[in-house]
N, C-alpha and C positions, 0 to 999 in steps of 0.2 A: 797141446790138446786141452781145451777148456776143461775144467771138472764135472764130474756126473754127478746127477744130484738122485737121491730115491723120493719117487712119489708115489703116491696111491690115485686109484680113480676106482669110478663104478659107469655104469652104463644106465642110465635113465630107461626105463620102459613104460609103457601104456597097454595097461591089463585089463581090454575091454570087460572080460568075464573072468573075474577069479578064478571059480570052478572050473573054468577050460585050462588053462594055463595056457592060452596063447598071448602073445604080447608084439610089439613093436617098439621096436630099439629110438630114441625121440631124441635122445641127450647123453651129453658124459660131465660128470665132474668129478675135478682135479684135486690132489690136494699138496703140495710139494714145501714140507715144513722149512727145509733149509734157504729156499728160497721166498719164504715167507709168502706159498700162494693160495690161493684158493678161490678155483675157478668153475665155470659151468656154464657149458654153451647146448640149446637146444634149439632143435628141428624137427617143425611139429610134422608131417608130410600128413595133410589131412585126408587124399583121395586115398593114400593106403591104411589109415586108419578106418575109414566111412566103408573101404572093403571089406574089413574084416567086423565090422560093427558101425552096421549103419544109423543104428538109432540114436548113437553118442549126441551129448553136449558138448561138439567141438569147443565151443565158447566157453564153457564150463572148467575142460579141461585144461584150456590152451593159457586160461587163467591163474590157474594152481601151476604150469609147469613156468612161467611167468616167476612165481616165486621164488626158484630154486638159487636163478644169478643174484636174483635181489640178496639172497640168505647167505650167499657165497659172498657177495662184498661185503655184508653187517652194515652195520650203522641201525641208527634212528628206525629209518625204514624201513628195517625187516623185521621192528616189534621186539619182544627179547629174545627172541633166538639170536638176531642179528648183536644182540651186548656179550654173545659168549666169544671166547677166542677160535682163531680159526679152526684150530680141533677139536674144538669142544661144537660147531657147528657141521664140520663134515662130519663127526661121529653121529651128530642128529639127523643129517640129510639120507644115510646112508643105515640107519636102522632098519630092521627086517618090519613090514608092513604087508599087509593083507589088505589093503587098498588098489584103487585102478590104480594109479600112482607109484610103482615101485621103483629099485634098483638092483640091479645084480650082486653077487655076492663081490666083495673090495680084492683090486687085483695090485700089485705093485709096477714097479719099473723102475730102470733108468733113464734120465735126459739131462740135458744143457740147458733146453730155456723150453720151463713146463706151458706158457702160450703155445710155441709149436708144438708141442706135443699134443695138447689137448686137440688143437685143429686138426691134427693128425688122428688122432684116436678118432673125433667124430667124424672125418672123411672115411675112417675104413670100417668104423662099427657099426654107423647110422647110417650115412650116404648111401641110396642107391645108386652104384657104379662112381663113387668116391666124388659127387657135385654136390657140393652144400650149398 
């Protein structure tokens, strides 16, 4: 039986109206130290966003959630957040904010191989009816 590795994730949200606290689940990232990863796949679904807040700047947002893989792979790219190591950048993605832009509080796991996993998490936390 392969080894189990522990990783962390959060759940990406889009918090049309802070004050409400209504949100929409868009994304997950991953963070699995042993296996040196750190990932993040988003789904923006605009017609259930534009439901719940139709006056949004899809384009606005769909830009900043754009960021988060960028900030997940580092490099150049993603300005200095992307020069910190990969812990030091899922502890920044994953900060509490009071922005449209949040993340769930950090949940743990076990897996084999944290790609599946992550595509798994966003099939059943984001997906409506698990279709990415």
């Amino acid at each position: 039986m392969p080894a189990l590795n522990s990783f962390d994730y959060a759940v990406v949200r889009v918090v049309p109206r802070v004050e409400r606290e209504e949100f929409i689940n868009v994304g997950v990232i991953l963070f699995c130290r042993t296996r040196r990863f750190l990932g993040a796949c988003i789904r923006l679904d605009q017609a259930r966003l534009l439901a719940l807040a139709p006056d949004l700047d899809l384009t606005l947002i769909q830009n900043h959630l754009e960021l988060i893989p960028l900030i997940c792979s580092g490099g150049p790219k993603a300005g200095p957040i992307g020069q910190l190591s990969q812990a030091e950048r899922f502890h920044w993605l994953v900060a509490p904010r009071s922005t449209i832009i949040q993340l769930s509080p950090v949940h743990s796991g076990l897996c084999v191989e944290p790609e599946a996993t992550l595509s798994h998490l966003l099939k059943t936390l984001v997906a409506l009816n698990g279709l990415v």
